[in-house]
N, C-alpha and C positions, 0 to 999 in steps of 0.2 A: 422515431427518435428514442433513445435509449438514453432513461434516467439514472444518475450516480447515486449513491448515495453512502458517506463515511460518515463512521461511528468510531470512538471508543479511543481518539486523543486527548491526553491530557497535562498537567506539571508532575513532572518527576524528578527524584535524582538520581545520577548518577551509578550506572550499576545494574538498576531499576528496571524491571520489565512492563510492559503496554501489548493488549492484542488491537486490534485494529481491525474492523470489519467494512467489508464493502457492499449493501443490495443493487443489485441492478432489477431496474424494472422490467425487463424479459431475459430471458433465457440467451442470454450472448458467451454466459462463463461456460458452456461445455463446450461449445464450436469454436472459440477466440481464443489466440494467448493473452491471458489479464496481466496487466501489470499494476504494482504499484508504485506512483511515481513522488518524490515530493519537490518542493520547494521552499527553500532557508532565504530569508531575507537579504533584499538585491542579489537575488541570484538566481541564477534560468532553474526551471522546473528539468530535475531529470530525473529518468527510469530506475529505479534501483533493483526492483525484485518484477520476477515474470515467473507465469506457468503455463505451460503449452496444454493443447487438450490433450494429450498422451500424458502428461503428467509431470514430464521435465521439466526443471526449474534452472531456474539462473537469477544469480545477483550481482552488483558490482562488487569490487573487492572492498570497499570500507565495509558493508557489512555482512559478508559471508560469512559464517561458524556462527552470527548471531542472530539472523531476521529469518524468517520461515514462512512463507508463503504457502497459501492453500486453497483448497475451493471447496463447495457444497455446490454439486449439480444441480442437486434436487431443490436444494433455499435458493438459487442463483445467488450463490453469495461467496464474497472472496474475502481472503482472510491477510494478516499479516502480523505474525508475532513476533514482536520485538523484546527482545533480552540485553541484558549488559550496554543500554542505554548511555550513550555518551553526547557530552556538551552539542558534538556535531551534529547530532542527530536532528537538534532543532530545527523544524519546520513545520508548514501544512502538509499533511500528506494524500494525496488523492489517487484513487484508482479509476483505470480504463484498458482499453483493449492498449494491444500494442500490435502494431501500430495504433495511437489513439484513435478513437473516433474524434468529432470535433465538438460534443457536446459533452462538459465537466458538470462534477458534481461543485459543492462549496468545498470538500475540504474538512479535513479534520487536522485541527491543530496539534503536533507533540513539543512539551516543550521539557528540554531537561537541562536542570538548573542545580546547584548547589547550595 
């Protein structure tokens, strides 16, 4: 079973940048596409940022030109830097493969607020 584990959300405002880390407890981030997914209150959890093991990325269109995705082979660890932080951003955000696995971390919360 493979453990999540997010780091590094917090309140912010508007504007405002956040990096976001993810460890996993073995080595899943160089063979899997990681994602990071969140989820904003009463609202389903979805994928917004991925990296394939070759290195390509993909995000939804709300925040493309602003969230950046990354990994550390060697830490098993995935990254997610968030810039130009907006109201919508608000959520827990959590990372896993994608397709997930079916064991979650808790979650880290972002919250950006005025």
């Amino acid at each position: 079973q493979v453990h999540l584990v997010e780091s590094g959300g917090g309140l912010v405002q508007p504007g405002e940048s956040l990096r976001l880390s993810c460890a996993a407890s073995r080595n899943i981030v160089k063979i899997n596409t990681m994602g990071w997914y969140r989820q904003a209150l009463g609202k389903e959890r979805e994928l917004v940022a991925k990296i394939f093991p070759d290195g390509f990325t993909d995000y939804i269109d709300p925040v493309k030109g602003r969230f950046t995705i990354s990994r550390d082979n060697a830490k098993t660890m995935v990254y997610l830097q968030m810039n130009s932080l907006k109201l919508e951003d608000t959520a827990v955000y959590y990372c896993n493969a994608a397709p997930a696995f079916n064991s979650w971390g808790q979650g880290t919360q972002v919250t950006v607020s005025s």
